[in-house]
N, C-alpha and C positions, 0 to 999 in steps of 0.2 A: 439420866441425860447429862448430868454435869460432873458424871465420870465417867462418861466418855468423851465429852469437851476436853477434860483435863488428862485424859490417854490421849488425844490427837494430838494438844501442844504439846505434851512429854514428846510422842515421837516425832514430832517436828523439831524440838529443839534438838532431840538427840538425831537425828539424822543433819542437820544443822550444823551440831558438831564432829558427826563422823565425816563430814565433806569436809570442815577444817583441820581435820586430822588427812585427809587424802592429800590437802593442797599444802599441808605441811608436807608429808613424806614426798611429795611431786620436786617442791621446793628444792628441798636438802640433794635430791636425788638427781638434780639437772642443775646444780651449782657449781659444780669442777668443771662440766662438759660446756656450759654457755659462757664461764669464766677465758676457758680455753681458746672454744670460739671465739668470741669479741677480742681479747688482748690481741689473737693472731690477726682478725680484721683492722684493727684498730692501730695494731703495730706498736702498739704499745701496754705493759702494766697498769697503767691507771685508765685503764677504758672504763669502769663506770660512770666516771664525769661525762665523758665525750660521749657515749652513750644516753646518759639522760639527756643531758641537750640535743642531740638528733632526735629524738621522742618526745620534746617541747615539756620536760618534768623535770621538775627537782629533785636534787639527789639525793633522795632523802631514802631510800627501801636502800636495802641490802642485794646481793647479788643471788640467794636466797628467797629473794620474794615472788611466789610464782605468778603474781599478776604481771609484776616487770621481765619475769624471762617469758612470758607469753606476749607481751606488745615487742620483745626484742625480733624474737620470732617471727612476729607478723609483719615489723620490719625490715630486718633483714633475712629477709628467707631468702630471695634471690643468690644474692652473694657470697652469705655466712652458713645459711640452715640447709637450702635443696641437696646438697650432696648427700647427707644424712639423714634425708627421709624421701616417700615417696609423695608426689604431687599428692592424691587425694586426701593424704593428712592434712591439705592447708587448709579447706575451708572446716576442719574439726577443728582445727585450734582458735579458729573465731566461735564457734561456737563455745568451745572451753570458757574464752574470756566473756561470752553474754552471762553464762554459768555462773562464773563466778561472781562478777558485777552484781547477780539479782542474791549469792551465799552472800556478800557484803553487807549488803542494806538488808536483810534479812527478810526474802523475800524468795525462798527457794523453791521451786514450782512441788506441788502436792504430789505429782505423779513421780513414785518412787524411780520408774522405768527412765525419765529424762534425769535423775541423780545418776544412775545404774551407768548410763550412758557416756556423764560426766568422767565418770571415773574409769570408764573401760578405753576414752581417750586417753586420758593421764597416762594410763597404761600402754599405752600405745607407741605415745610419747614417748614415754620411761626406756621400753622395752631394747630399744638396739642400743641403748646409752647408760643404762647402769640395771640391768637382770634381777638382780636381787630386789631393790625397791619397787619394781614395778610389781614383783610378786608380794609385798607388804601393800603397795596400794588395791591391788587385788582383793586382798583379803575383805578390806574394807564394804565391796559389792554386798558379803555376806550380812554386816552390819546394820548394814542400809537398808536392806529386806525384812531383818529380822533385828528390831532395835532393842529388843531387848535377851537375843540370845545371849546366850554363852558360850565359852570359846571352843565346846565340843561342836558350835556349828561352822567353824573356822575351817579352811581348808587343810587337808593331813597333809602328812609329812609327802607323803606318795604326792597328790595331790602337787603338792607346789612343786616337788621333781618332775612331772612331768609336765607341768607349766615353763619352769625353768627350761625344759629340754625344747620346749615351742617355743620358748623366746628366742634361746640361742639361733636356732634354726632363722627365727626371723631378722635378728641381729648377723648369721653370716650373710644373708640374702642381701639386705645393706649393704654390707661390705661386699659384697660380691661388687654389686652395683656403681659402690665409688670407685672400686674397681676400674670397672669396666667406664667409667666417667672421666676418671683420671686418663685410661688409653686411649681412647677419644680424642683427651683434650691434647696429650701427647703430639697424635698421630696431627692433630690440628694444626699443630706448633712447627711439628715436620713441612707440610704442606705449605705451611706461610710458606717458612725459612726456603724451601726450593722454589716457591712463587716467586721470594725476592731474587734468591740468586739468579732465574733466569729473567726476571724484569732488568737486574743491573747487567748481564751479557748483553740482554737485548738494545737495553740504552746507549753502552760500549761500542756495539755494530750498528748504532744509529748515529752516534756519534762518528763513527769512523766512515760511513756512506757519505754523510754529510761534509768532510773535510777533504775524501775522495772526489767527489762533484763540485765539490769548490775550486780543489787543484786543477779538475775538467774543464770547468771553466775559462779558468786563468789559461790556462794553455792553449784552448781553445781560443782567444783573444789573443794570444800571441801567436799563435797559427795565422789568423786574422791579417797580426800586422806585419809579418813576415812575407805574407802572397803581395799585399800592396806594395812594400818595397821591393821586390821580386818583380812584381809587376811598371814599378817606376822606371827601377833599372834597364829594365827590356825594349821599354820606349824611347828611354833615353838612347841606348845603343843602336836601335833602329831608326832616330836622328841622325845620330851621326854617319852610319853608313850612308843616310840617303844623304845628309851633305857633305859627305867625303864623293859619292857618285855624283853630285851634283859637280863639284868645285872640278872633279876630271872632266867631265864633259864640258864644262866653260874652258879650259885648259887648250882641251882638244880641236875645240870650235875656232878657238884664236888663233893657233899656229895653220 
C-alpha cells in the first residue's frame, strides 16, 4: 500500500513537471509572435510596460511567460489575436489559464485526460505560429500518459512529419483566412471612401439647391416689387389722363 502511495506522488509530481516543461516550450514558442503583436498594437518597442498596466500587474514576468501571453490574449483578442486564430479557440484559452493557475499552486487535477487536453490546446495555440514547438509540445502528451517511459515512446521521426504536415495545413488555412479578413476589411475601406465621396457630392447639390432657392426667392421679392411700382405707375397715368380729360371739358364748357 505505501508503494503505491509513493508511485501516485511520483507520477503526480512527474506529470507536474512534464506540464512545466509544456508551458516552458508554449512560452519560448509564442514570444516573437506575441512580442510582434503588442509592439505593432501598442505602436511601440517598450509595450510590455504599457501592457502590464492594461492587465492591472506588475512588470514583473518576462515576454516569455506563458501565464502573461495567455491574460494578453484574453485581453486583446479582439483587436491584437482574432485575425490569427479562429473564434472557438477563445474559450480554450481560459480554459488553458484555469490549467495552469491549479499547475501553479500544485493542484493539477488527477485525471491525466484533462492534462492531455491542457496540452493539446497549447498546441493548438502553438500550431499556425511557430510548427516546429507545437510538435515538441506534442511530444509531451506521450509523457504524461506514460511517466515513466522512455523516449522509444516518443513520437518517430515519421510521426512528427506528418504532424508537421497537419499543421502546416492548419497554419495555411489561417492564413488563408487573414487573408480573406484583410479583403474584407479592404473592400470595407473602399465602401466607406465611395459612401463619403457621394455623401460630400450630395452635400455640394444641397448646398447648391439651397443657394439656388435663396436666389428664387430674392427675385422672387423683387418681381414683387417691380409689379407694385409697375402698378403705381399705371395709376398714376390714369390720373392724369382723367385730369388732363377733366381740365378740357371745364375748358370746353366755359367758351
Amino acid at each position: 500500500m505505501g508503494n503505491q502511495t509513493k508511485n501516485l506522488e511520483n507520477t503526480k509530481y512527474s506529470r507536474h513537471a512534464d506540464l512545466a516543461l509544456a508551458f516552458t516550450i508554449f512560452g519560448e514558442g509564442m514570444r516573437q509572435f506575441i512580442s510582434e503583436q503588442m509592439s505593432d498594437y501598442l505602436a511601440s518597442e517598450e509595450w510590455f510596460g504599457a501592457a502590464s498596466e492594461k492587465l492591472g500587474r506588475a512588470p514583473e514576468h518576462d515576454a516569455s511567460d506563458p501565464y502573461f501571453q495567455l491574460l494578453l490574449i484574453k485581453r486583446f483578442w479582439g483587436p491584437v489575436f482574432s485575425a490569427s486564430y479562429t473564434e472557438d479557440l477563445r474559450p480554450l484559452v481560459d480554459e488553458l489559464v484555469e490549467i495552469r493557475n491549479l499547475w501553479a499552486h500544485f493542484s493539477i487535477p488527477d485525471d491525466v485526460n484533462k492534462l492531455d487536453r491542457a496540452v493539446i490546446i497549447m498546441e493548438r495555440i502553438l500550431a499556425p505560429i511557430n510548427a516546429d514547438e507545437a510538435v515538441n509540445v506534442r511530444s509531451i502528451r506521450y509523457r504524461l500518459k506514460h511517466p515513466r517511459a522512455d523516449k522509444s515512446l516518443e513520437p518517430t521521426k515519421e510521426e512528427k512529419l506528418a504532424l508537421q504536415t497537419k499543421l502546416q495545413k492548419a497554419k495555411d488555412k489561417v492564413e488563408s483566412i487573414r487573408e480573406h479578413n484583410s479583403q474584407l476589411s479592404d473592400e470595407l475601406a473602399q465602401t466607406k471612401r465611395i459612401s463619403a465621396n457621394k455623401q460630400l457630392k450630395l452635400s455640394g447639390l444641397e448646398n447648391q439647391l439651397a443657394e439656388i432657392q435663396s436666389k428664387a426667392s430674392a427675385l422672387e421679392i423683387l418681381i414683387g416689387e417691380q409689379r407694385k411700382r409697375h402698378d403705381r405707375i399705371e395709376w398714376l397715368f390714369a390720373c392724369f389722363l382723367l385730369a388732363s380729360l377733366l381740365a378740357i371739358l371745364i375748358t370746353t364748357g366755359v367758351r
